[in-house]
C-alpha positions, 0 to 999 in steps of 0.5 A: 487485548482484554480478551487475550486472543493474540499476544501483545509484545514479542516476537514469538518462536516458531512459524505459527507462534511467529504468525500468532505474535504479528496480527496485531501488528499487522493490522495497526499497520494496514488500517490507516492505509486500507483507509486512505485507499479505500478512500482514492478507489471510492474517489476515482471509481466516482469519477469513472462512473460519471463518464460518457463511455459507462452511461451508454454502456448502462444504456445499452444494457450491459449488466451493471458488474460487467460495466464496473469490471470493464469500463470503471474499475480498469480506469480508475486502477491508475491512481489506486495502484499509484497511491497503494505502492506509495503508501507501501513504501511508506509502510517501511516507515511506519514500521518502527512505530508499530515494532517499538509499540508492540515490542517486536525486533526488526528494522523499525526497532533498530532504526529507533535503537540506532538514533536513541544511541546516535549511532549514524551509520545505521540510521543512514543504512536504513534510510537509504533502504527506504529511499531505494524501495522508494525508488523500486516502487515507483518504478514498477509502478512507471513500468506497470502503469501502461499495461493497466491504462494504454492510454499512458502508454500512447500518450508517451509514444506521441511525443 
């Protein structure tokens, strides 16, 4: 902010004012989120990296980025993928703080407008989008998730 480089409140006008008006925003957004995903990749891959399968992949003298790329990484996909659509949808959420705090118009600085004038139907409308991209999420993520790991996909036909 003392350095000037992008603006702090408003929306801009234009395309690319528009664009120069919205980095700060959107990294207040994406950092606590980059956070806690970084945080379940480093978890999950971990895990991965422990099985049986990677060390006689390593043994055999698969080159180490083949291993991760093949073995780890597509294994550990299912609980980032999961936890990056969830944190998606609760991105809808958090935009009304980051809007409010920096002064920009959108569904987040309504939602905050609509309860401070108590009008309810809008409140409701806008939770009722968050919970329908909830849902939408979520299943996308149901309907992805067997093409990432196939064993979710044999374990639901065996029953």
């Amino acid at each position: 902010m003392k350095l000037g480089w992008f603006p702090t409140i408003g929306n801009g006008t234009g395309v690319l004012d528009r664009l120069h008006h919205v980095v700060l925003p959107a990294i207040a957004l994406s950092v606590t989120f980059m956070a806690m995903v970084t945080r379940v990749t480093r978890s999950s891959m971990l895990e991965e990296l422990g099985r049986e399968h990677v060390e006689v992949a390593v043994s055999r003298g698969t080159p180490r980025w083949t291993v991760i790329r093949r073995h780890v990484l597509r294994n550990a996909l299912g609980p980032i993928v999961t936890v990056s659509a969830l944190l998606v949808s609760g991105m809808l959420v958090s935009t009304s703080i980051v809007e409010t705090a920096f002064g920009m118009s959108g569904v987040g600085s309504l939602l905050v407008t609509s309860v401070n004038q108590m009008d309810f139907q809008v409140v409701q409308a806008i939770v009722l989008l968050v919970v329908a991209a909830f849902v939408v999420v979520n299943f996308l993520v149901d309907l992805v998730h067997p093409l990432i790991d196939p064993r979710v996909a044999a374990a639901g036909s065996a029953r």
